[in-house]
C-alpha positions as CSV (number, residue, x, y, z in Angstrom):
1,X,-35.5,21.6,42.9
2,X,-37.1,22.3,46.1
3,X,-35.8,25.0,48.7
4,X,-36.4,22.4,51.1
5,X,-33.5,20.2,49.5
6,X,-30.4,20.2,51.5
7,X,-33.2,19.5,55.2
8,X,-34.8,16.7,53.1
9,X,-30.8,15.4,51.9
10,X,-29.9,15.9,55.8
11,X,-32.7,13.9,57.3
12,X,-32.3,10.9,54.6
13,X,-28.4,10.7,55.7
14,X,-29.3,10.5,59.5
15,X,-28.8,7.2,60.3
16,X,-31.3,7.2,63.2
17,X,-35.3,5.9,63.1
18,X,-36.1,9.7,64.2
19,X,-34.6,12.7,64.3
20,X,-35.5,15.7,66.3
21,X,-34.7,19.4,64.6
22,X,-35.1,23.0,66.7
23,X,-36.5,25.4,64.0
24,X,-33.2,27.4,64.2
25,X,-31.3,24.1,63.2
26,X,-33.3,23.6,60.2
27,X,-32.8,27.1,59.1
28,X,-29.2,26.9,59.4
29,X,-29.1,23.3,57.5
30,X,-31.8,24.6,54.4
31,X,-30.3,28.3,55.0
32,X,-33.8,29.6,55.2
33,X,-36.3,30.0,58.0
34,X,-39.4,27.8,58.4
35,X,-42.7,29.4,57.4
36,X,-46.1,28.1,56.9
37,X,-45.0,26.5,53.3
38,X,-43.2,24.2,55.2
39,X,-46.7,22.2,55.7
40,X,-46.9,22.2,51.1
41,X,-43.0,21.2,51.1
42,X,-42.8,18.2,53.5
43,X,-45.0,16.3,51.2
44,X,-41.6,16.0,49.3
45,X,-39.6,14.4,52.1
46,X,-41.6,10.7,51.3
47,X,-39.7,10.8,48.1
48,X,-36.3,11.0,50.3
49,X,-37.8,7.7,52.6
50,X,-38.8,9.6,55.9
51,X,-41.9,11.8,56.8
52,X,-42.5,14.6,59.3
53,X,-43.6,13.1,62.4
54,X,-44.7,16.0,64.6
55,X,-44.1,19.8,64.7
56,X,-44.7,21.3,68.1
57,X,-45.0,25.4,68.1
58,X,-44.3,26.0,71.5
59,X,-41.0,23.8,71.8
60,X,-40.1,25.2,68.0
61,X,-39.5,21.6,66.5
62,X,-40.4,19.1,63.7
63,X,-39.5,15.3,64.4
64,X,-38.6,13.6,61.4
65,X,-39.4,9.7,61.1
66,X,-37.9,7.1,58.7
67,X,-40.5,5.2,56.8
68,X,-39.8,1.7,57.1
């Protein structure tokens, strides 16, 4: 089980071909705070049929694409 569980569970139920999360949204949602594991932990999120499109530092975001 990976603390990144209920994000990768939320992204996979999105019904949308990307899906655009502030960092404070994705702490509330996991119930934990991004950090730099985040870049280890995403790797898992393939398993769950989307990958992390993009994180931007200065906006605070991570865009989340479906993997067709």
């Amino acid at each position: 089980m990976s603390k990144y569980d209920a994000l990768w569970e939320y992204v996979q139920r999105n019904g949308s071909p990307s899906l655009k999360l502030t960092f404070e949204e994705i702490q509330g949602i996991a119930g934990i705070p991004i950090d730099h594991s985040f870049l280890t932990y995403k790797k898992e999120l393939t398993g769950y049929g989307c990958k992390v499109g993009k994180i931007s530092m200065k906006e605070q975001t991570v865009i989340f694409d479906k993997i067709n």
